[in-house]
PyMOL Python script that loads the backbone (N, CA, C, O; Angstrom):
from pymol import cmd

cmd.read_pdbstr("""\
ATOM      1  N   UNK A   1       0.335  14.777 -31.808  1.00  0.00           N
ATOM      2  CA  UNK A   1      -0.926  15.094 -31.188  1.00  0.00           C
ATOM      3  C   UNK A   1      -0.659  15.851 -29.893  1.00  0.00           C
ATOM      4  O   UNK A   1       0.185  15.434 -29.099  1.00  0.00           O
ATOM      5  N   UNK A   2      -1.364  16.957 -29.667  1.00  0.00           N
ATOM      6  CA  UNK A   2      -0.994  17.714 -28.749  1.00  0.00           C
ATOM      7  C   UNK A   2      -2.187  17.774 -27.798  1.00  0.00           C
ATOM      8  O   UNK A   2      -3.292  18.064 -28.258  1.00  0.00           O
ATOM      9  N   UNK A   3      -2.004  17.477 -26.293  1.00  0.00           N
ATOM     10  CA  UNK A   3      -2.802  17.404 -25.552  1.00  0.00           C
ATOM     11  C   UNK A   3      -3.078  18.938 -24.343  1.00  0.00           C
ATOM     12  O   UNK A   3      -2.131  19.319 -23.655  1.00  0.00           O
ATOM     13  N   UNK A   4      -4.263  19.544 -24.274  1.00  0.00           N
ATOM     14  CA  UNK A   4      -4.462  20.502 -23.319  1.00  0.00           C
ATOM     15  C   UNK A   4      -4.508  20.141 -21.792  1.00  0.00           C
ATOM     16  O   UNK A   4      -4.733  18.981 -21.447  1.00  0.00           O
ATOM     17  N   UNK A   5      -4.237  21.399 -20.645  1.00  0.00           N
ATOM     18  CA  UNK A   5      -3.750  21.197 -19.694  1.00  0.00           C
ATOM     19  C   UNK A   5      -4.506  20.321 -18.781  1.00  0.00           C
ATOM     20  O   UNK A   5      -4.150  19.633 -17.824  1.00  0.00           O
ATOM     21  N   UNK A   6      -6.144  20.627 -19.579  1.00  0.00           N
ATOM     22  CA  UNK A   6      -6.978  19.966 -18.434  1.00  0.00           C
ATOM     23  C   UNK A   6      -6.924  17.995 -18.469  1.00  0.00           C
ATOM     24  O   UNK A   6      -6.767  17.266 -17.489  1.00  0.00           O
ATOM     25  N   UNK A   7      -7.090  17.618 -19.757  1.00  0.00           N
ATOM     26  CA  UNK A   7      -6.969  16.677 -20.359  1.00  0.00           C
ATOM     27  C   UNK A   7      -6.302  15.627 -19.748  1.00  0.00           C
ATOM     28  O   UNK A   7      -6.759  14.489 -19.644  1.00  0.00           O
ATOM     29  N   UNK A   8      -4.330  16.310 -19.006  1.00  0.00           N
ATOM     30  CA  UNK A   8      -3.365  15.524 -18.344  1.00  0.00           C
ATOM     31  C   UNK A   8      -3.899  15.748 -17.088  1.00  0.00           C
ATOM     32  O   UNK A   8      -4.180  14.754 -16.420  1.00  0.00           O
ATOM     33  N   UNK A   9      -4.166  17.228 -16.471  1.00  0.00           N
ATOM     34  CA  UNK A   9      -4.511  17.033 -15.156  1.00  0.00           C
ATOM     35  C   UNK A   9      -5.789  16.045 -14.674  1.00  0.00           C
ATOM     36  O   UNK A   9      -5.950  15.872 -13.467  1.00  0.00           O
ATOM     37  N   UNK A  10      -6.555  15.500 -15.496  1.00  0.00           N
ATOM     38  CA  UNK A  10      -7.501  14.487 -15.237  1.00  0.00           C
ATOM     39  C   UNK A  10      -6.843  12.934 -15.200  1.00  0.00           C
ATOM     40  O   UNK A  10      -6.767  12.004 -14.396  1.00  0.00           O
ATOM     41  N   UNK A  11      -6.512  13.170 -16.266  1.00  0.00           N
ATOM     42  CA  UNK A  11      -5.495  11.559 -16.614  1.00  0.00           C
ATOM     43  C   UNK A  11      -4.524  11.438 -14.783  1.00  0.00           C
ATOM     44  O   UNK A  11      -4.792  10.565 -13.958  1.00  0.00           O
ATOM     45  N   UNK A  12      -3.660  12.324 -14.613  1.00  0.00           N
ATOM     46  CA  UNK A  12      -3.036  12.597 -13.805  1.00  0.00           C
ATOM     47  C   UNK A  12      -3.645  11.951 -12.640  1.00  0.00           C
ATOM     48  O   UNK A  12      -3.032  11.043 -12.079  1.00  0.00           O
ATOM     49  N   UNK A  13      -4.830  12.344 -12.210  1.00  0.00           N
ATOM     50  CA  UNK A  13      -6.222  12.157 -11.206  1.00  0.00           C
ATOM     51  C   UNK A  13      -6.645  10.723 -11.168  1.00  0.00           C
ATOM     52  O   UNK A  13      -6.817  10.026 -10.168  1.00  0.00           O
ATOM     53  N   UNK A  14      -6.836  10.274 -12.926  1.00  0.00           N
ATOM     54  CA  UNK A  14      -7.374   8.683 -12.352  1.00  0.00           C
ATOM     55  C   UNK A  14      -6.136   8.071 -12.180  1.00  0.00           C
ATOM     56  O   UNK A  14      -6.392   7.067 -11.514  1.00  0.00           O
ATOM     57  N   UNK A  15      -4.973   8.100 -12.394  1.00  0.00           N
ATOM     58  CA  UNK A  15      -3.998   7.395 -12.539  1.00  0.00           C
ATOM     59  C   UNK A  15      -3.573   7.673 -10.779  1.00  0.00           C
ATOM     60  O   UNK A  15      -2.973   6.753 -10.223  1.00  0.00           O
ATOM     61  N   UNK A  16      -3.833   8.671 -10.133  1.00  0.00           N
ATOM     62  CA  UNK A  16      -2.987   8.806  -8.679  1.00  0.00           C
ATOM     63  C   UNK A  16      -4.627   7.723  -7.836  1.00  0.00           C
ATOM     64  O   UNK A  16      -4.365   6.859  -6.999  1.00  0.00           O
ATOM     65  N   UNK A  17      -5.842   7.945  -8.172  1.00  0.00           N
ATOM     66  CA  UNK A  17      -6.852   7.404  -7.473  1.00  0.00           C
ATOM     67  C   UNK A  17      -6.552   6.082  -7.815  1.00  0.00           C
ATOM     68  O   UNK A  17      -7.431   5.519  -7.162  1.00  0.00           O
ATOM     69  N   UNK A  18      -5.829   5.027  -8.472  1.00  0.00           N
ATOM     70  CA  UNK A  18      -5.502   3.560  -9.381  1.00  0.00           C
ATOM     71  C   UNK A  18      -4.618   3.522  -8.327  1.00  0.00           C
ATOM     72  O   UNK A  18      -4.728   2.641  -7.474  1.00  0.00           O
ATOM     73  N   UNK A  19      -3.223   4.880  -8.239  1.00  0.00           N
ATOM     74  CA  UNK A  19      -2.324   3.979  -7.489  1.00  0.00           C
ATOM     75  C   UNK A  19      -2.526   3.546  -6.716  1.00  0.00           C
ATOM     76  O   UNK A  19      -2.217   2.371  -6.521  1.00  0.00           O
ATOM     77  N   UNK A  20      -3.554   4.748  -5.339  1.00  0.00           N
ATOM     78  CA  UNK A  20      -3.974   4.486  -4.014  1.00  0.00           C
ATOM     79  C   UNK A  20      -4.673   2.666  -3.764  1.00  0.00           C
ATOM     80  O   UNK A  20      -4.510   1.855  -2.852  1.00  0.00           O
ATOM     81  N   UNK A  21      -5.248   2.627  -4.705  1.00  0.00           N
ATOM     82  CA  UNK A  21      -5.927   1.207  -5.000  1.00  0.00           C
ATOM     83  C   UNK A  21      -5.309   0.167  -4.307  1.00  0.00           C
ATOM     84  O   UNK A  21      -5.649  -0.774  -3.590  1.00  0.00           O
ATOM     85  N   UNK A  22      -4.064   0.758  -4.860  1.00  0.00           N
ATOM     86  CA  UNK A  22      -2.839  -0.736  -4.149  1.00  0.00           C
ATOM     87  C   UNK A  22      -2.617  -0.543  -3.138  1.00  0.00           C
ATOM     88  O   UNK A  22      -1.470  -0.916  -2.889  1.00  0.00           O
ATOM     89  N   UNK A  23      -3.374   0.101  -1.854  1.00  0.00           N
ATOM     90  CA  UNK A  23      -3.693  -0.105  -0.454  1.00  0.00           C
ATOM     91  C   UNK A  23      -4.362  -0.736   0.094  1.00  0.00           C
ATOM     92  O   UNK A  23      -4.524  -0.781   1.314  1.00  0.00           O
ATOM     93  N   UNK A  24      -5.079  -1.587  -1.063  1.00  0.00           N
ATOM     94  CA  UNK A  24      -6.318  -2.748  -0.473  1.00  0.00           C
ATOM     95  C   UNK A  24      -5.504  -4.078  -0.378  1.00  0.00           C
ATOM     96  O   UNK A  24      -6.039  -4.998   0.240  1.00  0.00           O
ATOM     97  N   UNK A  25      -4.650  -4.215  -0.754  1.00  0.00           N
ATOM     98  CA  UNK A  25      -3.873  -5.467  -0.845  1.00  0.00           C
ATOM     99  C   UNK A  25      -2.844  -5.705   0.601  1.00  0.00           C
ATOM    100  O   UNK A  25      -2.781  -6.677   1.354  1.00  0.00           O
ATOM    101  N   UNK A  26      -2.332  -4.811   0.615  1.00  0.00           N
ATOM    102  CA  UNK A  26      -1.446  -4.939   1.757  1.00  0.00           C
ATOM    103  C   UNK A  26      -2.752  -4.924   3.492  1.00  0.00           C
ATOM    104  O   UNK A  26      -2.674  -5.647   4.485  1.00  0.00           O
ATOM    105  N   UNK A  27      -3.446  -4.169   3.282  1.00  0.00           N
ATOM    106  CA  UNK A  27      -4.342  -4.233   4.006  1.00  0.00           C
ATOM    107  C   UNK A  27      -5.060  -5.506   4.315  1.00  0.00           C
ATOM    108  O   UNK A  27      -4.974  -5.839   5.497  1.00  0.00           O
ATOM    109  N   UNK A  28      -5.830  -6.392   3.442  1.00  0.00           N
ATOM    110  CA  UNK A  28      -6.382  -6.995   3.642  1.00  0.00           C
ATOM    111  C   UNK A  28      -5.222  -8.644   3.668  1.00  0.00           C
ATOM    112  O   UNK A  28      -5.725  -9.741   3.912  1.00  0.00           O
ATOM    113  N   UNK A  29      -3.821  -8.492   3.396  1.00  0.00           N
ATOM    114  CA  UNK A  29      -3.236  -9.187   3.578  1.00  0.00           C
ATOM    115  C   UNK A  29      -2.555  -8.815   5.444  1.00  0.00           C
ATOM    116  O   UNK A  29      -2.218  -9.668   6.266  1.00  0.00           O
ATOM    117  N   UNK A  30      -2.546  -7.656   5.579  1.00  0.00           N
ATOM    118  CA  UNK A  30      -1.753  -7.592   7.247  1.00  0.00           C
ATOM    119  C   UNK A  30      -3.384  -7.851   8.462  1.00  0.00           C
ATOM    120  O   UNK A  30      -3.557  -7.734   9.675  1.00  0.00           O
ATOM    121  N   UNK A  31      -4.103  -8.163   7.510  1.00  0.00           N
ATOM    122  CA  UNK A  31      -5.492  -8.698   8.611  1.00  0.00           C
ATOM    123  C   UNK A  31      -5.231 -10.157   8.759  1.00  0.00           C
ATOM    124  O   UNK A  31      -5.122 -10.886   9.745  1.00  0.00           O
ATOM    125  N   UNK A  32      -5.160 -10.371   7.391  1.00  0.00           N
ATOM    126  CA  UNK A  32      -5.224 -12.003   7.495  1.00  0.00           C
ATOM    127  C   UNK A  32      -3.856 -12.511   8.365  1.00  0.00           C
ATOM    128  O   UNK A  32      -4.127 -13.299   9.271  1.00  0.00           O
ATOM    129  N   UNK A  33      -2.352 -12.145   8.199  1.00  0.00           N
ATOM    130  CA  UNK A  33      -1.473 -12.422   8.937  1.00  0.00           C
ATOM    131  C   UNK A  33      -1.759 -12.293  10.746  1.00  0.00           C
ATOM    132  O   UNK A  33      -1.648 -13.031  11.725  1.00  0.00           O
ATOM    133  N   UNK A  34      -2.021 -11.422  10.566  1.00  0.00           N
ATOM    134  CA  UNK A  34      -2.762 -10.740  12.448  1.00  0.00           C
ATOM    135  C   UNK A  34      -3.678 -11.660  12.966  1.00  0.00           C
ATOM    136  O   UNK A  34      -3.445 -12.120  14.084  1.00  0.00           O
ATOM    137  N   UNK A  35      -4.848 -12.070  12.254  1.00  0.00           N
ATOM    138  CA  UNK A  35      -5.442 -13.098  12.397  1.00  0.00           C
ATOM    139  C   UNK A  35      -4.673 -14.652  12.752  1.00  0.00           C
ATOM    140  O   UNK A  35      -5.197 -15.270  13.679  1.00  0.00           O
ATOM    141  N   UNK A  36      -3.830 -15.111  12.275  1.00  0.00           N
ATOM    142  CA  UNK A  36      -3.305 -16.499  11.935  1.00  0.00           C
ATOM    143  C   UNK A  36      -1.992 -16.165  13.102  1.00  0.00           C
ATOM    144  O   UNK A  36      -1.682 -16.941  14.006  1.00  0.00           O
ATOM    145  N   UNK A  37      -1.490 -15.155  12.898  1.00  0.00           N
ATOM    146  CA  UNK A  37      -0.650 -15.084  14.641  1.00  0.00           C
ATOM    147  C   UNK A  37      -1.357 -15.114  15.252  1.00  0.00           C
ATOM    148  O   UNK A  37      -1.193 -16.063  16.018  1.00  0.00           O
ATOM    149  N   UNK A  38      -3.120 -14.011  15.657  1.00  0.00           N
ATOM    150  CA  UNK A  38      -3.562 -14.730  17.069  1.00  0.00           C
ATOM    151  C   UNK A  38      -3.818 -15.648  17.145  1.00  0.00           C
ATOM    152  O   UNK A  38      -3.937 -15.971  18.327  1.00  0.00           O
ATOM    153  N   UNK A  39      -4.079 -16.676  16.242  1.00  0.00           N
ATOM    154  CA  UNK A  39      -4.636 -18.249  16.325  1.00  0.00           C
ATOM    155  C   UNK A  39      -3.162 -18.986  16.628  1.00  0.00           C
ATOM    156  O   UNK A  39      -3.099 -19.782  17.566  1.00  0.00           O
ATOM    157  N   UNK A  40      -2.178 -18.751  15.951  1.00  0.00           N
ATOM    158  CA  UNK A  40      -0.860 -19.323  16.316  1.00  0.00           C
ATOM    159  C   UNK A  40      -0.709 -18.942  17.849  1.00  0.00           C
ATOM    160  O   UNK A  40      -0.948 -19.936  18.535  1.00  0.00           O
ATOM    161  N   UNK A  41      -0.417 -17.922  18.546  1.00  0.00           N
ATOM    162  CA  UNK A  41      -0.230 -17.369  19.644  1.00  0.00           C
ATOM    163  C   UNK A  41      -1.276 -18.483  20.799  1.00  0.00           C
ATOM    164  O   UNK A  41      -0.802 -19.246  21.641  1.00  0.00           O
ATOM    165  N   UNK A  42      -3.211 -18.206  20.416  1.00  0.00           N
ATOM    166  CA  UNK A  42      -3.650 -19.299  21.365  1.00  0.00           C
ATOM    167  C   UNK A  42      -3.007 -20.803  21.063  1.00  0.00           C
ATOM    168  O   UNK A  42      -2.715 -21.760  21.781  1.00  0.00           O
ATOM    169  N   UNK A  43      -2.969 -20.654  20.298  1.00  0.00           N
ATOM    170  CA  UNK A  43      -2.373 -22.185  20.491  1.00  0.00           C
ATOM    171  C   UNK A  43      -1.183 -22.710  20.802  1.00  0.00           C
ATOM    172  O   UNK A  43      -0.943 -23.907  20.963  1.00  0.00           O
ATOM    173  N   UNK A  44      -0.214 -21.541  20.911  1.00  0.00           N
ATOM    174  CA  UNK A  44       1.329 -22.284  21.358  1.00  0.00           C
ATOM    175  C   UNK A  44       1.759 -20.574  22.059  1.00  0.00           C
ATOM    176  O   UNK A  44       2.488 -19.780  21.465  1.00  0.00           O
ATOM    177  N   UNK A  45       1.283 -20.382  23.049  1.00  0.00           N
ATOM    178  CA  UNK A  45       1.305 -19.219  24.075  1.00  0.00           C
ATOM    179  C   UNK A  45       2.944 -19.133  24.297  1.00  0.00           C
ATOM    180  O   UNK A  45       3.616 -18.162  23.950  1.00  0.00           O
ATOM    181  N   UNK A  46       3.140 -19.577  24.537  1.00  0.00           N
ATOM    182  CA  UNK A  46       5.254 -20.098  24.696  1.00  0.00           C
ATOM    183  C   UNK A  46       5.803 -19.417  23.613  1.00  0.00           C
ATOM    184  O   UNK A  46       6.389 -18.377  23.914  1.00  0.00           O
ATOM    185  N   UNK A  47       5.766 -19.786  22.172  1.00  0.00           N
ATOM    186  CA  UNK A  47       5.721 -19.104  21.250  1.00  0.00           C
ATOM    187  C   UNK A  47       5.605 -17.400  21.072  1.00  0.00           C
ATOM    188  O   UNK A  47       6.197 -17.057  20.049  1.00  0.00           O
ATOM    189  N   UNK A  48       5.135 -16.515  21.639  1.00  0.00           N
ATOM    190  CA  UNK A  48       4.212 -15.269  21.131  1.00  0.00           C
ATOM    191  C   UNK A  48       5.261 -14.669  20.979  1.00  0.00           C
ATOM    192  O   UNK A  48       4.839 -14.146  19.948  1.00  0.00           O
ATOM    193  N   UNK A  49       6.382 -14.211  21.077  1.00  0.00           N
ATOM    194  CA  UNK A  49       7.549 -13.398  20.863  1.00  0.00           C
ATOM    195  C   UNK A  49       8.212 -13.697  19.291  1.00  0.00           C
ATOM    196  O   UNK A  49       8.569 -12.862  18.460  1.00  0.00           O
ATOM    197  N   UNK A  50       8.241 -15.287  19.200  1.00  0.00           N
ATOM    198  CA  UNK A  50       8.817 -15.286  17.892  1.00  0.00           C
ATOM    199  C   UNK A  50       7.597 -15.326  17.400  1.00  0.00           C
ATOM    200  O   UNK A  50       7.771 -14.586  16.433  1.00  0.00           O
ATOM    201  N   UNK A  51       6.149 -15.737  17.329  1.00  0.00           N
ATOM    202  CA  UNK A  51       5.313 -15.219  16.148  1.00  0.00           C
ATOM    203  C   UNK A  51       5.260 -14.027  16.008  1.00  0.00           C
ATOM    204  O   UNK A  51       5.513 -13.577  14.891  1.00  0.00           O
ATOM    205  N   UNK A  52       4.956 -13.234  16.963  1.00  0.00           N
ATOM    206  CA  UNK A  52       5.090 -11.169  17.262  1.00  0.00           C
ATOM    207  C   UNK A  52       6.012 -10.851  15.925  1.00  0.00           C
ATOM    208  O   UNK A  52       5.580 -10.317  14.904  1.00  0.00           O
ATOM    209  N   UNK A  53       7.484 -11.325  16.162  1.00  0.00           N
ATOM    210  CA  UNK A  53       8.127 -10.461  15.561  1.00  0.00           C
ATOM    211  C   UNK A  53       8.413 -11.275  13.941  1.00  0.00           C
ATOM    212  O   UNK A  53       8.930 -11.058  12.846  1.00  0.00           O
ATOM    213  N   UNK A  54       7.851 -12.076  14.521  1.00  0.00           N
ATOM    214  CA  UNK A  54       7.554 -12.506  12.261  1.00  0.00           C
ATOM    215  C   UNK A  54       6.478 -11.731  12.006  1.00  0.00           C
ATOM    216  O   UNK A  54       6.748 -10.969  11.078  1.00  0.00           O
ATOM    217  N   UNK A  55       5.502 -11.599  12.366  1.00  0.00           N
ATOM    218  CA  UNK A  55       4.223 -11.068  11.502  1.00  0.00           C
ATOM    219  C   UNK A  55       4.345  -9.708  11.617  1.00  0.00           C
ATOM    220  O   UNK A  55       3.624  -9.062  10.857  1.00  0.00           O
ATOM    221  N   UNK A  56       4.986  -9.159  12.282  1.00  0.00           N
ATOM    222  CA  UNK A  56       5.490  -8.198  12.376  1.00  0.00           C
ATOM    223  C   UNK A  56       6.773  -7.750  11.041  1.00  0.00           C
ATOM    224  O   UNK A  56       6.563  -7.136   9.995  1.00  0.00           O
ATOM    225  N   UNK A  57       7.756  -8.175  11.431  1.00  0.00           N
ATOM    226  CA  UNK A  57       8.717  -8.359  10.015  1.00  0.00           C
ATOM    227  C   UNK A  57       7.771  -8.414   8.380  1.00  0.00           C
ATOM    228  O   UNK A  57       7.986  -7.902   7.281  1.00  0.00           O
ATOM    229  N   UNK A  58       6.747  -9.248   8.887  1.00  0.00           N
ATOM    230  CA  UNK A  58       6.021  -9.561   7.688  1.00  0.00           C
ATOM    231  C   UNK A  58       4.928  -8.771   7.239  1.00  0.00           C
ATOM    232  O   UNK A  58       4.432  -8.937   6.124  1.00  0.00           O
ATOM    233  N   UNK A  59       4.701  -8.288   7.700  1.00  0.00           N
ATOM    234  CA  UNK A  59       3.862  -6.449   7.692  1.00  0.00           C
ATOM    235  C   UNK A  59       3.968  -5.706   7.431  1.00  0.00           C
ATOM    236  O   UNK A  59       3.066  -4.911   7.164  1.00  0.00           O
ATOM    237  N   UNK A  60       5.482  -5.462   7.326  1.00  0.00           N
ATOM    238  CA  UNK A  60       6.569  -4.185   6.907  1.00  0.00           C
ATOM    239  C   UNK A  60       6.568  -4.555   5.659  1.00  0.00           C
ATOM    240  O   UNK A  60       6.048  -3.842   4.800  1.00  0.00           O
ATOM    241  N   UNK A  61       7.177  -5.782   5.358  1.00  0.00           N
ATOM    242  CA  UNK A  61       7.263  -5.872   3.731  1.00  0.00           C
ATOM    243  C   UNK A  61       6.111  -5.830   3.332  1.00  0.00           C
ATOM    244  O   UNK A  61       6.112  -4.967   2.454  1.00  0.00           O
ATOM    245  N   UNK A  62       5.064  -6.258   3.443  1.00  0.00           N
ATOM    246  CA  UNK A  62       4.123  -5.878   2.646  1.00  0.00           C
ATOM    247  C   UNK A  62       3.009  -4.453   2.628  1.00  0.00           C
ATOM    248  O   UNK A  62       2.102  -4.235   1.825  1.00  0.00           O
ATOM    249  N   UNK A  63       3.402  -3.702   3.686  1.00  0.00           N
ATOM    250  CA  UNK A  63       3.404  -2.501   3.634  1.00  0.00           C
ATOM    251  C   UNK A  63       3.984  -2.001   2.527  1.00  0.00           C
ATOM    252  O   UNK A  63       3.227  -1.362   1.798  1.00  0.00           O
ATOM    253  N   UNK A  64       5.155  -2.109   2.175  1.00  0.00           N
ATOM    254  CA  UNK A  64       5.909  -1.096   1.052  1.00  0.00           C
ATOM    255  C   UNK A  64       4.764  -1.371  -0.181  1.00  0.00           C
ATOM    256  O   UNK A  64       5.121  -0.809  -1.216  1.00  0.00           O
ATOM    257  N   UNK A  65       4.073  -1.764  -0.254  1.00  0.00           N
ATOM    258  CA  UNK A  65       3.638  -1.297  -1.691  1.00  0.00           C
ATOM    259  C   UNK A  65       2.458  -0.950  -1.165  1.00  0.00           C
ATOM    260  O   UNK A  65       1.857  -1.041  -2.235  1.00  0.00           O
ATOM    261  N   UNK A  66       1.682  -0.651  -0.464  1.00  0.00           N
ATOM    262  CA  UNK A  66       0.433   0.817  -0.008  1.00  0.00           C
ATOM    263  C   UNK A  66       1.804   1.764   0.142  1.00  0.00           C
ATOM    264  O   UNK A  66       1.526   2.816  -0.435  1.00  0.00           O
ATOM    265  N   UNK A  67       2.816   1.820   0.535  1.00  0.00           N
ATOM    266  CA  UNK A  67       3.649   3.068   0.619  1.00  0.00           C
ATOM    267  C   UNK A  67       4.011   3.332  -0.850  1.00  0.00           C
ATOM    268  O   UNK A  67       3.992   4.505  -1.222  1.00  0.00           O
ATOM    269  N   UNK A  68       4.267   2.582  -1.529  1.00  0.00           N
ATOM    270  CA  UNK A  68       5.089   2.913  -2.913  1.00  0.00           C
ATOM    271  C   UNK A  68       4.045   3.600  -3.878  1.00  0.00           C
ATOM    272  O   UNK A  68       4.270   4.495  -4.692  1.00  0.00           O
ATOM    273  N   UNK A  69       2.640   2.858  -3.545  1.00  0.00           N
ATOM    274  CA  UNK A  69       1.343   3.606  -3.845  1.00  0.00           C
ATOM    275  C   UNK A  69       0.793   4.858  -3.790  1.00  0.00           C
ATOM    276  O   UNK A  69       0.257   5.428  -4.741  1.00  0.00           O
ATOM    277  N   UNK A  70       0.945   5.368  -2.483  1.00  0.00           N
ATOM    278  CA  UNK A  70       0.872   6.450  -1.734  1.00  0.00           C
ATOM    279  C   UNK A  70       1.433   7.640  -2.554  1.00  0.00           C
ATOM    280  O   UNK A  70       0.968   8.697  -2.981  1.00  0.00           O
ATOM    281  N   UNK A  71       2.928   6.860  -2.600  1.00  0.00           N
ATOM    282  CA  UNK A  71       4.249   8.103  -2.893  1.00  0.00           C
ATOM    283  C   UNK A  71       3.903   8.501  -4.735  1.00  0.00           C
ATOM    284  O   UNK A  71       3.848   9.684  -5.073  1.00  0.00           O
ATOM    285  N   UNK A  72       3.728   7.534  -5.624  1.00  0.00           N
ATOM    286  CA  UNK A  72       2.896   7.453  -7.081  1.00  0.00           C
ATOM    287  C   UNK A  72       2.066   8.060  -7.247  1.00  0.00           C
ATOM    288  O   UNK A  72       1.967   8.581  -8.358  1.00  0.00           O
ATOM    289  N   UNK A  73       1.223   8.265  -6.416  1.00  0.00           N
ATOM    290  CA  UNK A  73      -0.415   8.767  -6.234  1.00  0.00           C
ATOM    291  C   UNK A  73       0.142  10.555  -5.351  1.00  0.00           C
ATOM    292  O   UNK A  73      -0.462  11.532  -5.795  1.00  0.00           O
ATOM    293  N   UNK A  74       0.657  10.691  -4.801  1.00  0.00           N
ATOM    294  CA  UNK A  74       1.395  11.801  -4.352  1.00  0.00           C
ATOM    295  C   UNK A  74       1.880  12.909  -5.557  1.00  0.00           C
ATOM    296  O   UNK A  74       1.517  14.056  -5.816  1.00  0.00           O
ATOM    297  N   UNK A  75       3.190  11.703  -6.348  1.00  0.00           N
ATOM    298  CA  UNK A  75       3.561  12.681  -7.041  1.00  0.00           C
ATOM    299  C   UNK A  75       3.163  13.005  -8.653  1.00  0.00           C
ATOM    300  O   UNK A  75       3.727  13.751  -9.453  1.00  0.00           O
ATOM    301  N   UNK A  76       1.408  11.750  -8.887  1.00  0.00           N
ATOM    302  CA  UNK A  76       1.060  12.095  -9.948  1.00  0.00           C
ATOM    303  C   UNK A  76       0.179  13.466  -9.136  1.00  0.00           C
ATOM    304  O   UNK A  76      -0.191  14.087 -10.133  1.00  0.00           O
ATOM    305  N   UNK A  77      -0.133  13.937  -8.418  1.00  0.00           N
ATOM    306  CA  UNK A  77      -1.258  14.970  -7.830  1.00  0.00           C
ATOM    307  C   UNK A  77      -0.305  16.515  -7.758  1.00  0.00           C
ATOM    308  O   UNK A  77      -0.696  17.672  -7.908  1.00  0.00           O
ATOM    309  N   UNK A  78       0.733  16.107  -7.538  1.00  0.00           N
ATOM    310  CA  UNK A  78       1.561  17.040  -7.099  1.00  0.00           C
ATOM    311  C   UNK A  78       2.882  18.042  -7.717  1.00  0.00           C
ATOM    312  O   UNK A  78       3.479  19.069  -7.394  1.00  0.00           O
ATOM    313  N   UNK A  79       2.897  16.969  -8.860  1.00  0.00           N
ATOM    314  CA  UNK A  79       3.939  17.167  -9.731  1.00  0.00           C
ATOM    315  C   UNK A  79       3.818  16.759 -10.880  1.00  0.00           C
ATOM    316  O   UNK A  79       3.535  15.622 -11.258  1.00  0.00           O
ATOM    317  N   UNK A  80       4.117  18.059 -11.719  1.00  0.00           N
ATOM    318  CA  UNK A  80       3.501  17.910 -13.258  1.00  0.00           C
ATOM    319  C   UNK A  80       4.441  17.937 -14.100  1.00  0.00           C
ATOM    320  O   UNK A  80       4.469  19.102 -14.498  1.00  0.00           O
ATOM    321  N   UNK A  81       5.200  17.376 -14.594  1.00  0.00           N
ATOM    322  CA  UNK A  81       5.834  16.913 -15.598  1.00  0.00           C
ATOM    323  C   UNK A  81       5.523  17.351 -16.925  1.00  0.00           C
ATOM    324  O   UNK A  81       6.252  17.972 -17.698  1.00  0.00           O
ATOM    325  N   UNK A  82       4.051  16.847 -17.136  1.00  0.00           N
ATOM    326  CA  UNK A  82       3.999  17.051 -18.583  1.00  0.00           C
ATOM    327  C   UNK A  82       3.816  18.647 -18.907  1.00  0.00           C
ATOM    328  O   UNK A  82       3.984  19.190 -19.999  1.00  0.00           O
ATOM    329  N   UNK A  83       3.491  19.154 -17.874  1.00  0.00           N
ATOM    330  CA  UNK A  83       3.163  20.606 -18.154  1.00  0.00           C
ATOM    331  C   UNK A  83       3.758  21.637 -18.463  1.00  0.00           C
ATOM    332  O   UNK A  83       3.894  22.350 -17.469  1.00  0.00           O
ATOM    333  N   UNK A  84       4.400  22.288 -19.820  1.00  0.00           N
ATOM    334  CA  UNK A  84       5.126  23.333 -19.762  1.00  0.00           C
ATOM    335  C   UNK A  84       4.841  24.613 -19.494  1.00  0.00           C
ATOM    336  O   UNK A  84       5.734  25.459 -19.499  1.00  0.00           O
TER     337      UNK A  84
END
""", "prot")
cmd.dss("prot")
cmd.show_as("cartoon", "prot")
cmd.util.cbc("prot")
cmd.orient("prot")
């Protein structure tokens, strides 16, 4: 079965708008962490350096997948493979 150019470049389109998707996750997870350090922080002020740099540490990792998203969604828009 042989598919025309427009056909993949659409497919291409919902599949890069799906990846971006997986930016709601890391997002609404580095709120909730941010949140629960400032509540950690008022409550043990002494503390704020080592909560800082955990939720911090812990932000990054869950960043990489809105980045890994990004880069998917990038190179389905950008780079065509199927296209001879």
């Amino acid at each position: 079965m042989e598919f025309n150019e427009n056909f993949i470049l659409g497919c291409s389109a919902i599949g890069a708008g799906l990846a971006v998707i997986a930016g709601i996750g890391p997002g609404v997870g580095q709120g909730i962490a941010a949140g629960h350090a400032a509540a950690a922080v008022g409550r043990n002020p002494g503390a704020k350096s080592a909560i800082t740099s955990t939720m911090i540490l812990g932000q990054a990792v869950a960043e990489t997948t809105g980045l890994y998203g990004l880069i998917v969604a990038i190179l389905l828009l950008f780079v065509k493979p199927l296209l001879w």
